[in-house]
N, C-alpha and C positions, 0 to 999 in steps of 0.2 A: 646793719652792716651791708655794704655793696657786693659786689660779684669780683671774682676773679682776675687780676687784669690780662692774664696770660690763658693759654686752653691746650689741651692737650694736642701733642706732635706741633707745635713753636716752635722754635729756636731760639734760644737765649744765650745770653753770657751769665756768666755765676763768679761773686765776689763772695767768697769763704768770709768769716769773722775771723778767720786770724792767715797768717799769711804763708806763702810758701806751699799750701799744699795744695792748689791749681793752677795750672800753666795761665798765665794773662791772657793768651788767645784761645782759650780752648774754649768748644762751642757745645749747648748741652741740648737736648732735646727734650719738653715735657712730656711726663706719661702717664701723670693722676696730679689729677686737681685733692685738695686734703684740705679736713678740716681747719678754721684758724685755730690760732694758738697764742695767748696773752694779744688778742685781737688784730692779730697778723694773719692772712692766708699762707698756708705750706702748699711746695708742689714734691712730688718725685721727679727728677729731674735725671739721665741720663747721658754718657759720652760715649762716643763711636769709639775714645781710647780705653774705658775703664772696662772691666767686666760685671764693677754691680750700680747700682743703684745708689743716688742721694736726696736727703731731704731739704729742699731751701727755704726761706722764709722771701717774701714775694719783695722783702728790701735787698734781698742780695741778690737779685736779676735783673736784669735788663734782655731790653730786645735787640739779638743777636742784626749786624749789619748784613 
């Protein structure tokens, strides 16, 4: 399996698997790289607006403009 495509303190955008519960523009920051899962990498991923922390799977980011 390859590496990462993202590394910690990135900026990303994050697309949920279901909708409605992230603003379109909000913009998240990585904080740990995680092991894959069903051969996907997970990251924790954080928002200046949230107070906790989230897990994404490395198809639901992109790289924040």
């Amino acid at each position: 399996m390859s590496n990462h495509r993202f590394k910690v303190g990135q900026t990303v955008n994050y697309t949920p698997g279901f909708i409605g519960s992230v603003n379109a523009d909000a913009v998240f920051k990585i904080t740990h790289l995680l092991p894959a899962e069903d051969d996907e990498f997970q990251y924790r991923i954080r928002s200046a607006s949230e107070p906790y922390e989230r897990v994404a799977k490395e198809s639901q980011l992109n790289r924040a403009a």
